[in-house]
C-alpha positions as CSV (number, residue, x, y, z in Angstrom):
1,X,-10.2,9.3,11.5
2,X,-13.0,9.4,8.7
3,X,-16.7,10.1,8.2
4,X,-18.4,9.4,5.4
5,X,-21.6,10.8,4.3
6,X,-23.1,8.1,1.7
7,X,-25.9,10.3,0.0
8,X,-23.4,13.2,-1.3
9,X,-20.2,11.0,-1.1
10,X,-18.3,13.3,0.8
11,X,-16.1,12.6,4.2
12,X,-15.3,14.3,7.0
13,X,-11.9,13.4,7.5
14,X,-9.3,14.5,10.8
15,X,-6.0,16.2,10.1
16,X,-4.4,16.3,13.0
17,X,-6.4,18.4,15.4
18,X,-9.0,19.9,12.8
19,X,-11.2,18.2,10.4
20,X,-11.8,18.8,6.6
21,X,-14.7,18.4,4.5
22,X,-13.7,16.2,1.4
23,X,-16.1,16.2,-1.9
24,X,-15.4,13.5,-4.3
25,X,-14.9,16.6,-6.8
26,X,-11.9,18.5,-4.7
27,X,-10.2,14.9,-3.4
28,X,-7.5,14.9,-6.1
29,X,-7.1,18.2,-6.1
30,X,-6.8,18.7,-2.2
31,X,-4.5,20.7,-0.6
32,X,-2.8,19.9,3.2
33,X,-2.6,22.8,5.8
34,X,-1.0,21.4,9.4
35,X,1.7,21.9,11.8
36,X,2.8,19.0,13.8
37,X,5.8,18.3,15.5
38,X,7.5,14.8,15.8
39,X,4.5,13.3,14.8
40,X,5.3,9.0,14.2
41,X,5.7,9.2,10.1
42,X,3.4,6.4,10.0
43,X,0.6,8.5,11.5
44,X,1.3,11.4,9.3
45,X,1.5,9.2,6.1
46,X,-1.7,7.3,6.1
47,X,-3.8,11.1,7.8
48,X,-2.2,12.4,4.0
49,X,-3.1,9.3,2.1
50,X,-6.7,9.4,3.4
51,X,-7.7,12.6,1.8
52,X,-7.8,11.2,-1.5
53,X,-8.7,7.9,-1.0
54,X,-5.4,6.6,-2.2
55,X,-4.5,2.8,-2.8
56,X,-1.7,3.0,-0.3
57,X,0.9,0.4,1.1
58,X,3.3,1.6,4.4
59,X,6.0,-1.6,4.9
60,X,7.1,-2.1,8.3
61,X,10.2,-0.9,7.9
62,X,9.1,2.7,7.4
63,X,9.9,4.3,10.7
64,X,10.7,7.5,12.6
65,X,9.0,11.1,13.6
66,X,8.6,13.7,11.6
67,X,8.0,17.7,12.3
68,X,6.4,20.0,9.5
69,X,4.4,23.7,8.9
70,X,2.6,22.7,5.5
71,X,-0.2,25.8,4.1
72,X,-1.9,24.8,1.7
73,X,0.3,22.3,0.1
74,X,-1.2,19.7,-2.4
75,X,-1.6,16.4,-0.9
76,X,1.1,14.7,-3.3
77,X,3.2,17.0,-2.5
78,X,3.0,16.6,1.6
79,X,3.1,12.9,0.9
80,X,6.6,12.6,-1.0
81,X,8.0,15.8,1.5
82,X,7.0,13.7,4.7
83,X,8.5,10.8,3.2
84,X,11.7,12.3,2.2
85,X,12.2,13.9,5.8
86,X,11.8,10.6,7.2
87,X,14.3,9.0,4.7
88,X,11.9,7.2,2.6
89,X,10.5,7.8,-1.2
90,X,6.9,7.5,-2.3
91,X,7.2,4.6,-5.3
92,X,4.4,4.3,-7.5
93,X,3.8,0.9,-8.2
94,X,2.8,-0.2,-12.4
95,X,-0.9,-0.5,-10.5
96,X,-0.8,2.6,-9.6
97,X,-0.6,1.8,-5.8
98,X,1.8,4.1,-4.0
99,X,3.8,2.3,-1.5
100,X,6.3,4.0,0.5
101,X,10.8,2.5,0.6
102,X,13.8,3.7,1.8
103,X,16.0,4.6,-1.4
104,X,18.3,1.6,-0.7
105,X,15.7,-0.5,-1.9
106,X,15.9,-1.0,-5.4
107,X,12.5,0.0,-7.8
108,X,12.1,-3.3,-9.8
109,X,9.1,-1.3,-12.1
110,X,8.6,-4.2,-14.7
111,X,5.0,-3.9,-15.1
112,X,3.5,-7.4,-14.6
113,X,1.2,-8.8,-16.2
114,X,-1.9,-6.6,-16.3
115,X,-5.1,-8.4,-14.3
116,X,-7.8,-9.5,-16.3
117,X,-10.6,-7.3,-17.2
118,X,-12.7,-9.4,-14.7
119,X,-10.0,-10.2,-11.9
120,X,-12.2,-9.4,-8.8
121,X,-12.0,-5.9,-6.9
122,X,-11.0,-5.9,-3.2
123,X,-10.8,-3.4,-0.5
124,X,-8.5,-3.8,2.7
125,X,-8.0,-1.3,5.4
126,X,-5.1,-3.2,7.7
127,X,-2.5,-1.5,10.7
128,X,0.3,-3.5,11.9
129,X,-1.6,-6.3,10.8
130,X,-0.5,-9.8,10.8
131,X,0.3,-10.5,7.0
132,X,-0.5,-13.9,7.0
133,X,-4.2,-12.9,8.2
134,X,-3.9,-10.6,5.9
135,X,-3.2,-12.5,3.0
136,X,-5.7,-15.2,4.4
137,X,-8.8,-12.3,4.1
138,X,-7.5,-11.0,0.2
139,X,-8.2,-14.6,-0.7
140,X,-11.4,-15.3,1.0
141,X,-12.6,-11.8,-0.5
142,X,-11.2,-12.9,-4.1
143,X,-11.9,-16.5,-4.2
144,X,-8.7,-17.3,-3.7
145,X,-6.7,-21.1,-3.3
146,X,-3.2,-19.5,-1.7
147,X,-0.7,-21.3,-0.1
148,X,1.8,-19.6,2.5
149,X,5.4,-20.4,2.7
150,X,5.9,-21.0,6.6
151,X,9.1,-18.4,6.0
152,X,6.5,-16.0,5.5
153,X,6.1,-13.2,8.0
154,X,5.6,-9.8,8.8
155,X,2.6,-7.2,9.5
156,X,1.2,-5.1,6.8
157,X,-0.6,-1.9,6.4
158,X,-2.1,-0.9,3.8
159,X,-5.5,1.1,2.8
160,X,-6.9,-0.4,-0.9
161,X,-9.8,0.2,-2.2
162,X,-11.9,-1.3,-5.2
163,X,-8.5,-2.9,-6.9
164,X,-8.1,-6.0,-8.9
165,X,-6.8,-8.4,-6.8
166,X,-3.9,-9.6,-8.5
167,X,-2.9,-5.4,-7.8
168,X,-3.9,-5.6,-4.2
169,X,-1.6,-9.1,-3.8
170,X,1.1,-7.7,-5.6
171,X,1.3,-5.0,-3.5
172,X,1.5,-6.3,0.1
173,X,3.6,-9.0,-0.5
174,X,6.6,-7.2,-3.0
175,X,6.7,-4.6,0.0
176,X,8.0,-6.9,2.4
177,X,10.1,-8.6,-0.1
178,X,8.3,-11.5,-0.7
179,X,7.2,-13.4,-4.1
180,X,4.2,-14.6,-5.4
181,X,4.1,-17.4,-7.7
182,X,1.1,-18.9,-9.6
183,X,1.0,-22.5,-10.7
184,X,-0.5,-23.8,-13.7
185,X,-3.7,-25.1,-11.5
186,X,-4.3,-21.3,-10.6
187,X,-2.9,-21.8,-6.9
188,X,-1.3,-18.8,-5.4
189,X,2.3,-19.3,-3.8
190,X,3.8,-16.9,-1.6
191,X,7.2,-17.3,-0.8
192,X,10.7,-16.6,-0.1
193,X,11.9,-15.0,-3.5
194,X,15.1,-17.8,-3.0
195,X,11.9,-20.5,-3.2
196,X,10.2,-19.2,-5.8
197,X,11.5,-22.0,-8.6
198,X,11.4,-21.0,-12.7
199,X,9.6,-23.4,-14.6
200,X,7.0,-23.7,-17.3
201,X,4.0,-24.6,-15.2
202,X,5.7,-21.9,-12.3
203,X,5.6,-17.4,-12.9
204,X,7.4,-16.1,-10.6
205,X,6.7,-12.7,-9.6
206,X,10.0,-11.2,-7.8
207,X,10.1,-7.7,-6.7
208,X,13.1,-7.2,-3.7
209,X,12.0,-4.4,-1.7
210,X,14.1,-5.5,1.5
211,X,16.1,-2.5,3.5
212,X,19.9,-2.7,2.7
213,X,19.7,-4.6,-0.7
């Protein structure tokens, strides 16, 4: 839970059963101190992510509990040992967006091709939400024309904020193993990586980030 105060720009913001005033000077720089025991990883991984602000994507495949004693541990740091103890990594994706896989998943960290100076900025704040819907607001926020494989399913979650939206799209869909593919006409695809076809007028943007492969 989160509450901003515009004026100064800083947030109240709930660790567990105590709350922490965050400036935007001491965000980066902030440092975790909670107990917990078997605490749902999900929960504890976004509380974390919130304190800086991050650009932060959690697949649905990330499950579990989780029981730590942090003091005073940077926030990074509480991030990658929560994921670890769960049996996931922290990835840091070319955007910069840190999205969260179990080490079976294999990094695919070809950079793609950076967005345009003036791609236009979104901000999402999803749980468990359906990704279709999902995908259905980044478009209407970026101006989008998308089309959805049918094959295409899944919830996402995932806190963004102020990122390019080729970043933002990138993001959701390579974390559930999906592809997105932009035609010649400037239609967004998102498919099946097995459906996304190679072609001049096609780029096809795979990254496999399916459990067990």
């Amino acid at each position: 839970m989160e509450f901003r105060l515009p004026e100064s720009g800083r947030r109240l913001v709930k660790i567990g059963r105590s709350w922490r005033l965050i400036t935007p000077e001491s965000a980066a720089q902030a440092r975790v101190t909670w107990r917990f025991r078997d605490l749902d990883v999900r929960t504890a991984l976004e509380a974390v992510a919130r304190i800086p602000r991050a650009n932060f994507v959690l697949p649905p495949h990330v499950r579990g509990n989780t029981t730590m004693s942090l003091k005073d541990v940077p926030w990074r740091d509480v991030l990658d040992s929560m994921a670890r103890a769960a049996g996931f990594q922290v990835d840091v994706l070319p955007s910069g967006i840190l999205c969260v896989l179990h080490p079976s998943v294999r990094k695919d960290m070809d950079a793609p091709a950076p967005a345009a100076a003036d791609a236009k900025r979104v901000s999402l704040q999803v749980r468990s939400a359906d990704l279709r819907e999902v995908l259905r607001d980044l478009s209407l926020q970026a101006g989008l024309s998308m089309v959805v494989s049918p094959a295409v399913r899944g919830e996402a979650t995932a806190t963004l904020y102020d990122v390019p939206w080729p970043d933002a799209l990138e993001a959701i869909v390579s974390s559930l193993g999906y592809a997105v593919a932009t035609e010649s006409s400037g239609i967004q695809r998102v498919v099946p990586p097995a459906d996304a076809p190679v072609g001049q007028e096609l780029e096809a943007k795979v990254r496999e980030r399916a459990p067990g492969k």
